[in-house]
Backbone as CSV, one residue per row, in Angstrom:
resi,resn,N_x,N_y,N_z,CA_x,CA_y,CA_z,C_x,C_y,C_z
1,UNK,98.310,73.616,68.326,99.576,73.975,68.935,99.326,74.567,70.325
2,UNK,100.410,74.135,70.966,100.316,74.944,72.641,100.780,76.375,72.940
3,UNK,99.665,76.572,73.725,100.129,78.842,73.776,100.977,78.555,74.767
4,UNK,102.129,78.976,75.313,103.017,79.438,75.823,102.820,80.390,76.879
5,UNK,102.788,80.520,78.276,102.449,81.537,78.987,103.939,82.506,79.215
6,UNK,102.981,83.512,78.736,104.286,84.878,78.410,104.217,85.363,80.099
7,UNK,105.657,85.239,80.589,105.999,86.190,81.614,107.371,87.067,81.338
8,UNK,107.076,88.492,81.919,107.749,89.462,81.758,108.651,89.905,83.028
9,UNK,110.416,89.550,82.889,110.908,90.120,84.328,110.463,91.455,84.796
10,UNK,110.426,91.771,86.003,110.546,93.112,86.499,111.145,94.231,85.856
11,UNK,112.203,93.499,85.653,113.340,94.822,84.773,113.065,95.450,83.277
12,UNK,112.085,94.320,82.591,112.088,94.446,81.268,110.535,95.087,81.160
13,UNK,109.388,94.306,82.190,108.387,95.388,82.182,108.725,97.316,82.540
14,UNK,109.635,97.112,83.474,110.528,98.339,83.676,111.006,99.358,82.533
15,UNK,111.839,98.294,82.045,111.989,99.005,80.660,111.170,99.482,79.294
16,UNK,110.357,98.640,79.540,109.237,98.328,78.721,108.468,100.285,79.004
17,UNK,108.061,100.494,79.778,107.376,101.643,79.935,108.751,103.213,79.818
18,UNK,109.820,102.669,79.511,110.506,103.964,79.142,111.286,103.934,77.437
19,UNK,110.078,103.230,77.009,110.363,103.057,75.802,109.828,104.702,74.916
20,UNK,109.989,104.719,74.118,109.715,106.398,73.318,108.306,106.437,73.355
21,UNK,107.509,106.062,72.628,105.415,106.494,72.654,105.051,105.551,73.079
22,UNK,103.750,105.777,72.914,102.847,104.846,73.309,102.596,103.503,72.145
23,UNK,102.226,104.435,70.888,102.415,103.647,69.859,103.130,102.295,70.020
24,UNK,104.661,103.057,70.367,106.014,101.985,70.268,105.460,100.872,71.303
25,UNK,105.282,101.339,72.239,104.896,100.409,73.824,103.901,99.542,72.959
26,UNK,102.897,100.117,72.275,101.385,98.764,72.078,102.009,98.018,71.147
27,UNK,102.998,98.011,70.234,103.481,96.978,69.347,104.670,96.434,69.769
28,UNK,105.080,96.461,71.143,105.844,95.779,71.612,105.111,94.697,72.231
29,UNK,104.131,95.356,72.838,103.017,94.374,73.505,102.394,93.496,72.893
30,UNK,102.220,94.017,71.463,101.526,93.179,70.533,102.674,91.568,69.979
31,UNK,103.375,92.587,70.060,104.899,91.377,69.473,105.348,89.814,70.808
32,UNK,104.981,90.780,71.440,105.413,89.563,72.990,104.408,88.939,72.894
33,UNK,102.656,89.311,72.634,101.576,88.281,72.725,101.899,87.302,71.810
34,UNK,102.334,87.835,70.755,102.207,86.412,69.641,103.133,85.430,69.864
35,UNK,104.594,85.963,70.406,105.424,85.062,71.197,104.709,84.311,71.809
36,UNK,103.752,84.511,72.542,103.032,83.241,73.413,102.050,81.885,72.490
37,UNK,102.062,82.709,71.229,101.683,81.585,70.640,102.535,80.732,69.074
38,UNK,103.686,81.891,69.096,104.654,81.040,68.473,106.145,81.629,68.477
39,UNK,106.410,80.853,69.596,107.719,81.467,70.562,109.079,81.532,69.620
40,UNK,109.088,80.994,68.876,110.047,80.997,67.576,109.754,81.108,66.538
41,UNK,109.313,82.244,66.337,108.965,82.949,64.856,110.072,83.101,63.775
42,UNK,109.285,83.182,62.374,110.425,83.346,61.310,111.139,85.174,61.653
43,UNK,112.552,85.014,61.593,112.792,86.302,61.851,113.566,86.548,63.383
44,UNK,113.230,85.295,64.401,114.262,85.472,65.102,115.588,85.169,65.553
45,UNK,116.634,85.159,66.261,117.605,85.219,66.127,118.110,84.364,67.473
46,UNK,118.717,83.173,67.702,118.961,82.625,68.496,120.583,83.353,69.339
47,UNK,120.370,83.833,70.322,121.743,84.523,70.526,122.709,83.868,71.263
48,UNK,124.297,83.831,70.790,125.162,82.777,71.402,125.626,82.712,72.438
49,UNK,125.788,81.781,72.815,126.360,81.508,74.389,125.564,82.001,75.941
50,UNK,124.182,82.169,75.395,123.365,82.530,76.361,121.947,81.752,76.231
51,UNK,121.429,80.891,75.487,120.148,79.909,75.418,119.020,80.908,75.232
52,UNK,119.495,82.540,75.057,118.108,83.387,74.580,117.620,83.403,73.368
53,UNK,116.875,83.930,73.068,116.471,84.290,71.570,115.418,85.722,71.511
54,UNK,116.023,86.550,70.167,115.419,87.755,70.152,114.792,88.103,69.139
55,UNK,113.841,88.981,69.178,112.780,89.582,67.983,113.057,91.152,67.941
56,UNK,113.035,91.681,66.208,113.174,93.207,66.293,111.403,93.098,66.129
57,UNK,111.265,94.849,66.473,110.294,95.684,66.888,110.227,96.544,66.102
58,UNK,111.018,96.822,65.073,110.885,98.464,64.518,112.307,98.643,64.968
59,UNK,112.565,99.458,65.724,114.066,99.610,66.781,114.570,98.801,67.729
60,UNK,113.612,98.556,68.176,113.557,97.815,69.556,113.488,96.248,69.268
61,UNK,114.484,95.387,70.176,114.738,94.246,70.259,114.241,93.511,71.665
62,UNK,113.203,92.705,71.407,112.941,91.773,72.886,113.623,90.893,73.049
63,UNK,114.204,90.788,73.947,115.492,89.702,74.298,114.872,88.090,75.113
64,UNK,114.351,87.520,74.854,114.063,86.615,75.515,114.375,84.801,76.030
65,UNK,113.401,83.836,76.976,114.088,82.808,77.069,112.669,81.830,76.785
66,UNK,113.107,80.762,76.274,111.847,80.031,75.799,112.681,78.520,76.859
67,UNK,111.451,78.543,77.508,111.534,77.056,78.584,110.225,76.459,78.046
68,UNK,110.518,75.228,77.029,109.706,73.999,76.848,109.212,73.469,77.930
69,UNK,110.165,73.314,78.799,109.472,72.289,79.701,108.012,72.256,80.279
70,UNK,108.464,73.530,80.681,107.238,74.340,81.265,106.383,74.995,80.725
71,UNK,106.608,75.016,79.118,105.489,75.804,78.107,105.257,77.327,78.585
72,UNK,107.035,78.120,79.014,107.312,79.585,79.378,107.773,80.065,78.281
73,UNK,107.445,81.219,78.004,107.915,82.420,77.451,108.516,83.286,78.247
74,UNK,109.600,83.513,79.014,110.116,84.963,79.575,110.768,85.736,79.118
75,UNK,110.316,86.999,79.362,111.064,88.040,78.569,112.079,89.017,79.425
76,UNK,112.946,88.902,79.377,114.436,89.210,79.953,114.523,90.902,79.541
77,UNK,114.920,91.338,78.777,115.349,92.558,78.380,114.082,93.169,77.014
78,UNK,114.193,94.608,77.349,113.142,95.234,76.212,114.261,96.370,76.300
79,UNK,114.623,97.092,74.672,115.579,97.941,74.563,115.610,98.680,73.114
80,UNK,116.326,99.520,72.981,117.244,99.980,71.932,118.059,99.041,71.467
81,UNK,117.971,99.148,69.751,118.677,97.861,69.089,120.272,98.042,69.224
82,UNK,120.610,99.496,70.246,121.941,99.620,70.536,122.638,99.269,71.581
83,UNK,121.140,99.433,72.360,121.835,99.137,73.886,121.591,97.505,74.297
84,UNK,120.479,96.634,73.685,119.708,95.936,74.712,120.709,94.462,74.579
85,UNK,121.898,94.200,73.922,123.004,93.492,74.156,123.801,93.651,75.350
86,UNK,123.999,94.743,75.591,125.142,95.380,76.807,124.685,94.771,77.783
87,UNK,125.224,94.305,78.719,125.714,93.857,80.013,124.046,94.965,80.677
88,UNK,123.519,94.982,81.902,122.702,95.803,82.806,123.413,96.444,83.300
């Protein structure tokens, strides 16, 4: 199978570091690597009317966009499973 090269927007590496511990941060990190090697895992959630798809974390939801074409992974939003729907 083909790995997927994981890129992370600005905003979401952004967010990414005002997440609660450190802990939380390395298994977010850990969760986005495996995205690169199977970008649609059992467990995620295709979200409507926007072509994203998201993975929980524990709390935290990675919001992301999977481009075949190009064999991309980007990751759009990193959040609170309360906030990371809302509008920026």
């Amino acid at each position: 199978m083909v790995r997927y090269d994981l890129r992370i927007n600005a905003s979401a590496a952004h967010e990414l570091d005002g997440v609660g511990t450190k802990a939380d941060r390395r298994s977010l990190v850990r969760r986005m690597e495996r995205l690169a090697d199977d970008p649609r895992p059992p467990g995620c959630a295709k979200l409507t009317g926007r072509g994203l798809y998201c993975v929980r974390q524990g709390r935290y939801r990675i919001v992301y966009e999977v481009r075949d074409a190009e064999i991309v992974v980007l990751v759009i939003r990193i959040g609170d499973r309360r906030d990371v729907y809302r509008a920026p």
